[in-house]
C-alpha positions in Angstrom: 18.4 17.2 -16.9 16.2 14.2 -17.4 14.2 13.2 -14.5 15.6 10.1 -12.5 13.4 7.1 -10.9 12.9 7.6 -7.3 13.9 3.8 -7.5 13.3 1.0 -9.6 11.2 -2.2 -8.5 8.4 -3.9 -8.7 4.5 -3.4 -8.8 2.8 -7.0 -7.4 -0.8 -7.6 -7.1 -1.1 -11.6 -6.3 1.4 -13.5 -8.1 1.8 -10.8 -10.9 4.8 -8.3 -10.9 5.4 -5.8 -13.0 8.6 -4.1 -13.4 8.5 -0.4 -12.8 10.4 2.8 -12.0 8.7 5.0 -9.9 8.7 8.6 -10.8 7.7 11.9 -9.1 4.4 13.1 -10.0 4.7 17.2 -9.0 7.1 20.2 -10.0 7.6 22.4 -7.1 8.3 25.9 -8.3 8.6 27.7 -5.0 11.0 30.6 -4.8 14.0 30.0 -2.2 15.6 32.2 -0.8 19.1 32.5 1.8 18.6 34.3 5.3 21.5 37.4 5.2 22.8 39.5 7.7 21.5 42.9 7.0 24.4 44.6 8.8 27.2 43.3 5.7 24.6 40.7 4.0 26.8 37.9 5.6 25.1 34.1 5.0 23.3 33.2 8.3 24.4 29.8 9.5 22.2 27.5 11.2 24.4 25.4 14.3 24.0 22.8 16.7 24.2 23.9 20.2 24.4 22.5 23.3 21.1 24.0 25.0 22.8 23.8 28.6 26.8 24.6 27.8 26.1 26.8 24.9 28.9 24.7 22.9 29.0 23.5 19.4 27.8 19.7 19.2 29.3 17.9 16.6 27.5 15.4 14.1 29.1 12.2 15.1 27.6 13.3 18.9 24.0 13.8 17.6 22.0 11.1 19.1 17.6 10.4 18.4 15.8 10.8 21.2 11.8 10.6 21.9 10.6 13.0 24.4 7.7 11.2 26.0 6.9 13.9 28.9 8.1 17.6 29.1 11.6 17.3 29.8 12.3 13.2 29.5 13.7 11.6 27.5 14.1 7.6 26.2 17.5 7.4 23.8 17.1 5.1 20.9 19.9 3.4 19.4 20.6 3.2 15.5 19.6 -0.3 15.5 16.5 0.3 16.8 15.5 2.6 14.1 16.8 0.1 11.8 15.0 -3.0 13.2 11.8 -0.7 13.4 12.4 -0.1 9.2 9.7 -1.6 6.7 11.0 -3.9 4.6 9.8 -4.5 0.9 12.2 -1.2 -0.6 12.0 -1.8 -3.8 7.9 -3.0 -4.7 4.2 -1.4 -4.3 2.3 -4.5 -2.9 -1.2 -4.1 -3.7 -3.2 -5.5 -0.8 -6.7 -5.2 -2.3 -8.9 -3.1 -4.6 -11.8 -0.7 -3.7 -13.9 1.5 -5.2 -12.3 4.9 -6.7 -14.9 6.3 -5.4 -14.5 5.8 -2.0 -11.2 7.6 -1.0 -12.8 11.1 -0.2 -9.9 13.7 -1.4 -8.6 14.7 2.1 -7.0 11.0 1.6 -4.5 12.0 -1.5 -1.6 13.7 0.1 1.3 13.3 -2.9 1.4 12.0 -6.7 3.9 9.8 -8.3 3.7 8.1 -11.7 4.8 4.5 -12.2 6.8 4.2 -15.3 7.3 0.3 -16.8 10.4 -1.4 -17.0 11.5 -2.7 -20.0 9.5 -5.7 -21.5 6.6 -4.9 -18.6 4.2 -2.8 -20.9 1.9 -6.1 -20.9 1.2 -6.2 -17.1 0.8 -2.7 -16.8 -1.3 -2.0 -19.3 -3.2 -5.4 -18.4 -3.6 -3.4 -14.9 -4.3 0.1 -16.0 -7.2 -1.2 -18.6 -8.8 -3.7 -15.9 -8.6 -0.6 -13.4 -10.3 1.2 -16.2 -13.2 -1.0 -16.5 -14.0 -2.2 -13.2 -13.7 1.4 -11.6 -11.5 -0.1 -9.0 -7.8 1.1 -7.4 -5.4 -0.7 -5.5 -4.4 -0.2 -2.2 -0.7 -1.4 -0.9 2.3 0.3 0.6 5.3 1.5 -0.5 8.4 2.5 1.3 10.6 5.8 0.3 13.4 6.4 2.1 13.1 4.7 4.8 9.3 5.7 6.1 6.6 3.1 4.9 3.4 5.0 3.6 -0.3 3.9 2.5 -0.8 4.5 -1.3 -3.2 3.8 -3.8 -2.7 3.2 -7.7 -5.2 4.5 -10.2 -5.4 4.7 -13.8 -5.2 8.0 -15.5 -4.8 7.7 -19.1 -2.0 6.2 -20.6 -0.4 6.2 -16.9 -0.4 4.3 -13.6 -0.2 7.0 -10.6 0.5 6.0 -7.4 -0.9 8.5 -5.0 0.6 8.6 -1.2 -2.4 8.2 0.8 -2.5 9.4 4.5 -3.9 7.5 7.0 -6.8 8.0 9.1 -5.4 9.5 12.1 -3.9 12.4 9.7 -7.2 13.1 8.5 -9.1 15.6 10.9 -13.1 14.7 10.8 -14.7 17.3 9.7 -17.6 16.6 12.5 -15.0 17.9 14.9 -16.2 21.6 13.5 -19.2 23.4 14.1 -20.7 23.7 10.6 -24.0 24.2 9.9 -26.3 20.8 9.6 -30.2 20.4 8.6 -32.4 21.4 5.7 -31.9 24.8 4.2 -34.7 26.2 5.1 -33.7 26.2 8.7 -31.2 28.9 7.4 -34.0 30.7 5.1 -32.6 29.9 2.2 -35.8 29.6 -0.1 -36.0 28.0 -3.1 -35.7 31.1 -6.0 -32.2 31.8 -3.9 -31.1 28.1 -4.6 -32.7 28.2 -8.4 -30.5 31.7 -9.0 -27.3 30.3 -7.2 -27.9 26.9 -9.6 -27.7 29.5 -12.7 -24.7 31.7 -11.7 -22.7 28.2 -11.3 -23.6 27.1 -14.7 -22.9 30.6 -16.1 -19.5 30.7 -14.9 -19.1 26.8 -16.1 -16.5 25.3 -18.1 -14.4 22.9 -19.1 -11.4 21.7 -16.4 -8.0 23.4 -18.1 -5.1 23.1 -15.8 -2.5 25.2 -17.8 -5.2 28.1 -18.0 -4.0 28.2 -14.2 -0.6 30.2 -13.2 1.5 30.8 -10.2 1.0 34.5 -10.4 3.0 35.4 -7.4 5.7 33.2 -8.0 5.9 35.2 -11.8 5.2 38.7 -9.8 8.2 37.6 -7.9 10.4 36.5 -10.7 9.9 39.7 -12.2 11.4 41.6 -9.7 13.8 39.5 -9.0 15.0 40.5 -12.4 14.8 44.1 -11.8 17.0 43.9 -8.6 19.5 41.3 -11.0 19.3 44.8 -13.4 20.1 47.4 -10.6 23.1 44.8 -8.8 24.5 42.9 -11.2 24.2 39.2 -12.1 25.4 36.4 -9.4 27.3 34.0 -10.9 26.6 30.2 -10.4 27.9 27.3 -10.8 26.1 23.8 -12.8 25.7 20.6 -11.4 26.9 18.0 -12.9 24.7 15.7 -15.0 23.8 12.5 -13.4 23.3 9.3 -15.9 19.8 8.0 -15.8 19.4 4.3 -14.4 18.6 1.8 -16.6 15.2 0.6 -16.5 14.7 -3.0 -15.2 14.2 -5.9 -17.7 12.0 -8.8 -17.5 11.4 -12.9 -19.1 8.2 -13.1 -21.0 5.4 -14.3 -18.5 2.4 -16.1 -18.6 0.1 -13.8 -17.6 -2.8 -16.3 -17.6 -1.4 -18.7 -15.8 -0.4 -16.5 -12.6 -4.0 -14.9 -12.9 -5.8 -18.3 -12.6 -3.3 -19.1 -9.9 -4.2 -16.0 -8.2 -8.3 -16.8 -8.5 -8.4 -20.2 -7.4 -5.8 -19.8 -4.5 -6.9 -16.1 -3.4 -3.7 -15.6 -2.4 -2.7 -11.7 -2.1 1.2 -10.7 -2.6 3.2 -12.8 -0.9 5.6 -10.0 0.4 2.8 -8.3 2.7 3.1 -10.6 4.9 6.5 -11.4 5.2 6.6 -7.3 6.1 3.8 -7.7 8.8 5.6 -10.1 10.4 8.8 -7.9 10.6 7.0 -5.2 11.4 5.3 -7.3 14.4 8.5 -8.9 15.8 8.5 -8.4 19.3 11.8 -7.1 20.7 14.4 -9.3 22.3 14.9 -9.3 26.0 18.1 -7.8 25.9 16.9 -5.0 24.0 14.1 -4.6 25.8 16.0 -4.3 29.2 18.4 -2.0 27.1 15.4 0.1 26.7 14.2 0.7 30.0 17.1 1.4 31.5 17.8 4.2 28.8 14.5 5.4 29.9 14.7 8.9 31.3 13.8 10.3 35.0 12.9 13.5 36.3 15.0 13.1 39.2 18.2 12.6 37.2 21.2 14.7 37.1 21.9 17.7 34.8 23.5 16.3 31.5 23.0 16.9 27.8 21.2 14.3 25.5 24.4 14.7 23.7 26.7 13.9 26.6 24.7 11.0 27.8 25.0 9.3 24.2 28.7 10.0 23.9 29.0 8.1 27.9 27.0 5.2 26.8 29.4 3.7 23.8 31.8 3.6 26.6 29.8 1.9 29.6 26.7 -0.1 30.2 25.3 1.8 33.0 21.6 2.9 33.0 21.5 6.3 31.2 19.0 9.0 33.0 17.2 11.8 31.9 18.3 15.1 31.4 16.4 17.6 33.9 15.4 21.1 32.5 16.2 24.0 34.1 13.3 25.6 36.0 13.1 29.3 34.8 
């Protein structure tokens, strides 16, 4: 089945956009497997259980809930995960370029390619080339799903990639280990053990060929997978049906010079950044507030489930409090 866009928008760096589908950028190939009972090799079932009653909680029950302290918890509503949500769905805003060679690799966490829309090859490829020459890639946000994330988009051949960046607090320093600092002599390493260690590298030297890589487990694994098939019997299975692809999004001819100029002389970024900073910023009403802190859990609360205490609150406006753990 032909891959499908992730979604189809736009790519905007100052007053330029550029049609696009955005497209993942990795095959997983991971073996997955089902959890059996050994006793009749029964399906194992994963449920929802009441940690208190032991009973089965139902979906439409499920609340969110942030534990801020061992054992407290603050309820949050639907609307407050949907007023908390990025806007911006559909677009990559570039917010400004940088050096490529100033993201240090712990930075890349997940590749996607961007793929023009129809009648768009001119901006991108006016992007990927100037990219290209000035050694520069952009640095925006995009959101998937529903979770904004920090990205950056490079050239790489014929394609624009859009890597998910993390952010710093992801990163771990790597000043926070003990490694070994100062010249190398301090650790006797001399210089005929650096000159021979300089030799072996280039000995073993070549050229980077990804496809001369395998997953040799995953293929130990298929084979005997195959073996057991032999000695069983095949499982039957059943196809999925074959999704259409989405049409790719069109576009007028643009003037390309004309919003580039525009861009210099009013050094104006992409317009939609801000219009998300300033969702993103919006300070919570006063009712909402209030309705926060008196969901705002208690030690000193009576014994009810999260799941009880979400059912009781459609029905009254009462303060909800905190569920209390049992002491062991």
């Amino acid at each position: 089945m032909a891959a499908r866009p992730i979604w189809t928008g736009t790519l905007s760096f100052g007053l330029l956009n550029v049609p696009v589908q955005l497209m993942t950028g990795e095959r997983r190939s991971e073996l997955h497997f089902r959890m059996l009972d050994g006793r009749n090799n029964a399906a194992v079932k994963y449920e929802r259980k009441n940690a208190e009653t032991g009973e089965d909680v139902p979906w439409d029950q499920i609340v969110k809930a942030y534990e801020y302290e061992k054992g407290n918890y603050v309820l949050l509503e639907p609307e407050d995960i949907k007023n908390a949500s990025p806007t911006g769905r559909e677009s990559v805003e570039i917010e400004t370029f940088v050096d490529a060679d100033s993201i240090t690799p712990q930075y890349y966490d997940k590749p996607y390619v961007l793929v023009p829309g129809k009648k768009a090859e001119k901006g991108y490829v006016l992007l990927r080339e100037t990219l290209k020459e000035t050694g520069k890639v952009g640095i925006g946000r995009v959101v998937l799903r529903t979770k904004e994330y920090l990205c950056a988009v490079l050239p790489q051949e014929d394609a624009l990639v859009l890597e998910i960046l993390r952010f710093e607090d992801e990163v771990v320093d790597a000043s926070e280990y003990k490694l070994p600092s100062g010249k190398t002599d301090e650790y006797r390493v001399n210089d005929r053990e650096l000159k021979m260690a300089k030799q072996l590298i280039e000995s073993m030297s070549e050229e980077w060929k990804p496809s001369a890589y395998k997953d040799q487990f995953s293929e130990r694994l298929h084979k005997v997978i195959e073996e057991r098939m032999k000695q069983k019997g095949l499982v039957s299975h059943i196809e999925g049906k074959e999704e259409s692809e989405d049409e790719t999004a069109t576009t007028n001819v643009v003037d390309f010079m004309s919003l580039l100029q525009k861009s210099l002389s009013s050094n104006k970024r992409t317009p939609a950044a801000k219009t998300a900073t300033k969702t993103a910023t919006k300070a919570p009403s006063k009712k909402a507030a209030a309705k926060k802190v008196a969901r705002a859990t208690s030690a000193s609360g009576p014994k009810q489930s999260v799941a009880k205490k979400a059912h009781a609150a459609t029905k009254q406006s009462a303060p909800i409090k905190p569920p209390r753990r049992r002491s062991a």
